[in-house]
MDTraj code that builds the backbone (N, CA, C; nanometers):
import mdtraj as md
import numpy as np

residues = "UNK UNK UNK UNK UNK UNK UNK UNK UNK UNK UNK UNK UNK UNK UNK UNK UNK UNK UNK UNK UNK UNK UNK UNK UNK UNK UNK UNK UNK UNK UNK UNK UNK UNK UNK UNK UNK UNK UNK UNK UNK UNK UNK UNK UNK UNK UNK UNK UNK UNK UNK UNK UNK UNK UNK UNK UNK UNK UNK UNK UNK UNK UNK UNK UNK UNK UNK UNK UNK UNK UNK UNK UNK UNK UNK UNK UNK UNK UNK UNK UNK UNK UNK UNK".split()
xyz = np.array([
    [0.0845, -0.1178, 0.0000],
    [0.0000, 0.0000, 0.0000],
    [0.0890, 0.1241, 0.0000],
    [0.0104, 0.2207, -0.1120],
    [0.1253, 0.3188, -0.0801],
    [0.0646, 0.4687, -0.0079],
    [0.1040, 0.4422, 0.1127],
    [0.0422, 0.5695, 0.2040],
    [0.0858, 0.7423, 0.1959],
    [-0.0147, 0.8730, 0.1460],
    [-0.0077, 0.9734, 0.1235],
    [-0.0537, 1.0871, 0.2280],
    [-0.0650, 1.0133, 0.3600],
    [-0.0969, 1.1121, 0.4651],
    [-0.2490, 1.1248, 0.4737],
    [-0.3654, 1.1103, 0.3310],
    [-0.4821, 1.1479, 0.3657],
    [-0.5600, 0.9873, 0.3308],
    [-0.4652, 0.9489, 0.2465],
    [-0.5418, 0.7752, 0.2549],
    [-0.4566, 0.6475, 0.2089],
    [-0.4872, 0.5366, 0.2043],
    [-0.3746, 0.4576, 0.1641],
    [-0.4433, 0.3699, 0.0526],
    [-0.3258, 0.3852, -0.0498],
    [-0.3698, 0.3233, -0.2079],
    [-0.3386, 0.2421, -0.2171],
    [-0.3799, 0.1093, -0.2944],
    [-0.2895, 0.0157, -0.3241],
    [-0.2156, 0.0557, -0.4371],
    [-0.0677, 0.0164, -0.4128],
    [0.0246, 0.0278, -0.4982],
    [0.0261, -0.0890, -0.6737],
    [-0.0135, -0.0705, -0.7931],
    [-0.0063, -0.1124, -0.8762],
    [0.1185, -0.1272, -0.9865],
    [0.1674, -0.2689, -1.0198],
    [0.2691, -0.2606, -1.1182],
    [0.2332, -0.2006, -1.2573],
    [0.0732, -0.2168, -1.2353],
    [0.0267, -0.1486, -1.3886],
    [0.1322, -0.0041, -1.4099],
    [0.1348, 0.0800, -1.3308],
    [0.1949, 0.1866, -1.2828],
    [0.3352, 0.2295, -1.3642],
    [0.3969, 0.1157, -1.3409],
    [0.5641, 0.1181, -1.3298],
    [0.6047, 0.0193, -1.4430],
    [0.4945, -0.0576, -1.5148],
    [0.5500, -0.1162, -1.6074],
    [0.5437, -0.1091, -1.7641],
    [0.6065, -0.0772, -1.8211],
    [0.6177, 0.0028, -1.9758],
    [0.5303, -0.1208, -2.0782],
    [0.4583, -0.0517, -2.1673],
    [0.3746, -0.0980, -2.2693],
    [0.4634, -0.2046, -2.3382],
    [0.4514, -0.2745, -2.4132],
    [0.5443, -0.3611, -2.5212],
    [0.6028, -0.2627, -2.5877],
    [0.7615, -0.2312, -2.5889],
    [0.7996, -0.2251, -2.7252],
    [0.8622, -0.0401, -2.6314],
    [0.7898, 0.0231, -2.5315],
    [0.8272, 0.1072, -2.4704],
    [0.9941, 0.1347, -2.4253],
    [1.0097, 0.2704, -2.4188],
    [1.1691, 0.2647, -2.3887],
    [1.1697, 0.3662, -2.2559],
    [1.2316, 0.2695, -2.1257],
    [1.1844, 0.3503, -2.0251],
    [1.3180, 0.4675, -2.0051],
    [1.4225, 0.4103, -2.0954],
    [1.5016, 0.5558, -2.0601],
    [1.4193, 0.6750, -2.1304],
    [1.3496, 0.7416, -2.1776],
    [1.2408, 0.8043, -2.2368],
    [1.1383, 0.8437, -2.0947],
    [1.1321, 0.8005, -2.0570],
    [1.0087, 0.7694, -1.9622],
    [1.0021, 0.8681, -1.7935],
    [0.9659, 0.9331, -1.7102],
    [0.9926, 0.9819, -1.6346],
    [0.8499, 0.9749, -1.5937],
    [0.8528, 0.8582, -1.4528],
    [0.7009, 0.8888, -1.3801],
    [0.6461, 0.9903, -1.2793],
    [0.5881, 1.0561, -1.2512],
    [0.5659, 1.1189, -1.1687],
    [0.3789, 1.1300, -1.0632],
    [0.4329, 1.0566, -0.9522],
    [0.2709, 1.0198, -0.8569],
    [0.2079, 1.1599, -0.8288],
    [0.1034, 1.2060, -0.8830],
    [0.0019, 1.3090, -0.8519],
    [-0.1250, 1.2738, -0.7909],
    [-0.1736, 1.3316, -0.6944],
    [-0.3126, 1.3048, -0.6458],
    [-0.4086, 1.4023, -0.6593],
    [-0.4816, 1.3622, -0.7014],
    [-0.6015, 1.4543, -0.7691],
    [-0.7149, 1.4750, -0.6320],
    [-0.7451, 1.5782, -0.5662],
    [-0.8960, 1.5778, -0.5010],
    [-0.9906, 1.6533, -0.5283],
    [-1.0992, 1.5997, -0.5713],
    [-1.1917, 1.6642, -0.6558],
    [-1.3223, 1.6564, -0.5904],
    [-1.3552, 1.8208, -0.5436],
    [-1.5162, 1.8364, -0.5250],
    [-1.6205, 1.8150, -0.6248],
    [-1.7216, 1.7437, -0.6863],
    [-1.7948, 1.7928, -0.7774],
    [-1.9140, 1.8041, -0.6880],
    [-1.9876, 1.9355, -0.6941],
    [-2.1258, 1.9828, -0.6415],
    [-2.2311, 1.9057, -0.7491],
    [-2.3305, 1.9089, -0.6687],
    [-2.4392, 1.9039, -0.7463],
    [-2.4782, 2.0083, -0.8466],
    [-2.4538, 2.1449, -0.7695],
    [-2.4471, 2.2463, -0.8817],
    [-2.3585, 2.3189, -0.8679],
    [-2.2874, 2.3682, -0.9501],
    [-2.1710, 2.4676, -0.9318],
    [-2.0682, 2.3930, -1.0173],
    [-1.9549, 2.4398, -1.0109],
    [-1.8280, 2.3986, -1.0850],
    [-1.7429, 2.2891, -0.9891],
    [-1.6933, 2.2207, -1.1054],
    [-1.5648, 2.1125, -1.0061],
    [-1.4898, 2.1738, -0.9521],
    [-1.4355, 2.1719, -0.8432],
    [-1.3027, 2.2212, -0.7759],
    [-1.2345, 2.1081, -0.7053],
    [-1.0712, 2.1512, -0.6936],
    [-0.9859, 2.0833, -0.5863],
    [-0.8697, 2.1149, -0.5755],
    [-0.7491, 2.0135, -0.5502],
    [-0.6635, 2.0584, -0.5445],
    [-0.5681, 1.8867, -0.6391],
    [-0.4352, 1.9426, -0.6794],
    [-0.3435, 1.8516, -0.6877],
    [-0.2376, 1.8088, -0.5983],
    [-0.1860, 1.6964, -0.5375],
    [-0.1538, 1.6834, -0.3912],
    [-0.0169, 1.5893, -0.4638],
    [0.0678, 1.6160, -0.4346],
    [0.2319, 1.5224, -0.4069],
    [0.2184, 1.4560, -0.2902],
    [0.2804, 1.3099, -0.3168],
    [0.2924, 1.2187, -0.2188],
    [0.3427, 1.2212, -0.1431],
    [0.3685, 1.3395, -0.0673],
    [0.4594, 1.4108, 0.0623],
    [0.2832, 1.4710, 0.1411],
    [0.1590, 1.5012, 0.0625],
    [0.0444, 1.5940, 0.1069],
    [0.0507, 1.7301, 0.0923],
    [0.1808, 1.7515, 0.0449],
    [0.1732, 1.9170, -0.0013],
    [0.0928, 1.9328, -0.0897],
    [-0.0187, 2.0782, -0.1425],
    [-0.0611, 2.0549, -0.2536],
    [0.0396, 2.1618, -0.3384],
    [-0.0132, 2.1124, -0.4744],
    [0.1077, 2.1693, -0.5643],
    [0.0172, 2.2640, -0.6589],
    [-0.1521, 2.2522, -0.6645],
    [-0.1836, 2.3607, -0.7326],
    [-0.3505, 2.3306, -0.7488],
    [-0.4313, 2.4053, -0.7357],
    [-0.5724, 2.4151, -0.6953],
    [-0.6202, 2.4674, -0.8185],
    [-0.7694, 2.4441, -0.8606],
    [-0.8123, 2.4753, -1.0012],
    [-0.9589, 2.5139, -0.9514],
    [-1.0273, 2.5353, -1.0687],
    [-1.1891, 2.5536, -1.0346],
    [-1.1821, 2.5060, -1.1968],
    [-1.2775, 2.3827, -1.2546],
    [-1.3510, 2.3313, -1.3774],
    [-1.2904, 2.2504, -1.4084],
    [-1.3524, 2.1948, -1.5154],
    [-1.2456, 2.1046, -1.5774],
    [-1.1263, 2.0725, -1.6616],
    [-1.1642, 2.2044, -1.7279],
    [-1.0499, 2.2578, -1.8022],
    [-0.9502, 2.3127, -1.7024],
    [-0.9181, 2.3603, -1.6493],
    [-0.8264, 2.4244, -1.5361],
    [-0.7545, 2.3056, -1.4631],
    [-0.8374, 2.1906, -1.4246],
    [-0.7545, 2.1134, -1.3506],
    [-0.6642, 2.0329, -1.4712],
    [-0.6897, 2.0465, -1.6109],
    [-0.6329, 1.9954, -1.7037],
    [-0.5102, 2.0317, -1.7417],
    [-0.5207, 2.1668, -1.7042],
    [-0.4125, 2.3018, -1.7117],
    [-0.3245, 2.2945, -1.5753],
    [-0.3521, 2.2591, -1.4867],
    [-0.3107, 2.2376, -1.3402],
    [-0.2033, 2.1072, -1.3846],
    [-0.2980, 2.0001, -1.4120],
    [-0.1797, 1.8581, -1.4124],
    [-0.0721, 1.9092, -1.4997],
    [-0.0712, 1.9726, -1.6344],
    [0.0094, 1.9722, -1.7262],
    [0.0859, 2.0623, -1.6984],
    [0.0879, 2.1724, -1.5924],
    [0.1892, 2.2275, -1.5596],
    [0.2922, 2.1869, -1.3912],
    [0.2096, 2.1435, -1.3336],
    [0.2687, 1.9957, -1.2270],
    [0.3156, 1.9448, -1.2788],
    [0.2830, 1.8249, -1.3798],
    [0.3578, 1.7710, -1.4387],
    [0.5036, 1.7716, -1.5757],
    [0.4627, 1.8792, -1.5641],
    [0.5877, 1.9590, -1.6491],
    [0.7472, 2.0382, -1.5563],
    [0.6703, 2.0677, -1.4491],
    [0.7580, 2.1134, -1.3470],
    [0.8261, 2.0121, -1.2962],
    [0.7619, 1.9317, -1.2374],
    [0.8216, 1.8031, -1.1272],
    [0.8936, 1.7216, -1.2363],
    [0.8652, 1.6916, -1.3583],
    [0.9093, 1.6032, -1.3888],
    [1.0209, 1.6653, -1.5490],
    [1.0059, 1.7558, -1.5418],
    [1.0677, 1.7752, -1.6596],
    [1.0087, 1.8191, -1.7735],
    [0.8821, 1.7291, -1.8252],
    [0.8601, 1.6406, -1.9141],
    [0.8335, 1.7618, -2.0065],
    [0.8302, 1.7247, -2.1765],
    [0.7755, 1.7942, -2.2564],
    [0.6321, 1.8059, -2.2631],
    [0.5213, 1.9315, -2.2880],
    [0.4255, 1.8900, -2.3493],
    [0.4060, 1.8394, -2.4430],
    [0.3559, 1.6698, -2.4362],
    [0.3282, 1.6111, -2.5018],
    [0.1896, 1.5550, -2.4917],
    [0.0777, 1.5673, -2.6286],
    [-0.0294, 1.5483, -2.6484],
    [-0.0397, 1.4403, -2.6595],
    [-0.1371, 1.3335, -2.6108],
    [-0.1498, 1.1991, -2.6523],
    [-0.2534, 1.1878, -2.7800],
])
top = md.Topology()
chain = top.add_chain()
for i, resn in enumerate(residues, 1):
    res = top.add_residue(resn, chain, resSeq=i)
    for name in ("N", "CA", "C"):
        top.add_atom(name, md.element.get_by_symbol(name[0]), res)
traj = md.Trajectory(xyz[None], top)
């Protein structure tokens, strides 16, 4: 289990293990936790949380928290924007 201060996940190899044919020197993972209000009415909100419980960046919609991961995840990890 991998414990984050607000709950404990089970830890998955799905996670950590590269597609067929994948090249993990290429590869840079990075664990984000997503917490997400959705109201009955109103807009989604939350925050993005590192596996330490710090949060690293708070949004309001859905587009925003989209904009939130991709710049978390660009920071922490390096990574290029890359579109799937």
């Amino acid at each position: 289990m991998l414990s984050c201060g607000y709950m404990a996940l089970p830890w998955s190899d799905a996670v950590t293990t590269p597609a067929d044919g994948e090249n993990l020197s290429d590869t840079r993972y990075v664990t984000l936790l997503v917490r997400l209000v959705i109201p009955t009415r109103g807009r989604v909100h939350g925050e993005i949380i590192d596996v330490a419980g710090q949060t690293e960046a708070r949004f309001v919609g859905w587009r925003n928290l989209v904009d939130a991961l991709r710049r978390v995840a660009r920071r922490d990890a390096g990574a290029d924007d890359q579109e799937e």
